[in-house]
N, C-alpha and C positions, 0 to 999 in steps of 0.2 A: 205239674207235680203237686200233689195233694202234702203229703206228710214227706220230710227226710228226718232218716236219724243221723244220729252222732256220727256213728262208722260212715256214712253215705257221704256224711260233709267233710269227714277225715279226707274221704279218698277224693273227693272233688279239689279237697286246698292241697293236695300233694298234686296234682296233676297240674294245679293253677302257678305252685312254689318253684315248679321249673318249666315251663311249657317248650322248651327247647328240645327236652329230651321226651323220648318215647319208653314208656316204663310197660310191662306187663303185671296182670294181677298179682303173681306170687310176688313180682318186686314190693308191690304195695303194701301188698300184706303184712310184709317183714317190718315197713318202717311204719305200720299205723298200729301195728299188733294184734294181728286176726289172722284166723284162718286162711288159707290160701283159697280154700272152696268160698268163705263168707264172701271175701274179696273177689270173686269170681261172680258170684250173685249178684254184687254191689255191680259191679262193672255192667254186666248183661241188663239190670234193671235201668243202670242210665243211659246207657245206649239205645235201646228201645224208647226212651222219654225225649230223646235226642239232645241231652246233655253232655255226653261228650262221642268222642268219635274212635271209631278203630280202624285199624288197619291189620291187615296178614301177612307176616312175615316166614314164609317158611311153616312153623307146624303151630306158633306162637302170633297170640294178638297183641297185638300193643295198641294206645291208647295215647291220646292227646286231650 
């Protein structure tokens, strides 16, 4: 991983603040303050970097 921003390491320490629970982007969004699309972007660019990981639930990814 070359550069993260701010929003990128918001959404990595919420995922890190409960790793029990499995949260989707729009959840993230709500509690870091962004868009649900940003948080959407955010999510697909670290999964791709293999940062963190998803799973498919039904129509919904979540995230660990």
């Amino acid at each position: 991983m070359k550069n993260i921003t701010a929003n990128e390491m918001k959404f990595v320490l919420t995922l890190l603040k409960s790793p029990e629970e499995d949260v989707n982007s729009r959840n993230i969004s709500k509690i870091i303050g962004i868009s649900h699309m940003g948080s959407f972007k955010i999510s697909k660019k670290l999964e791709k970097e293999g940062i963190i990981i998803s799973k498919q639930i039904g129509r919904g990814r979540y995230f660990k």
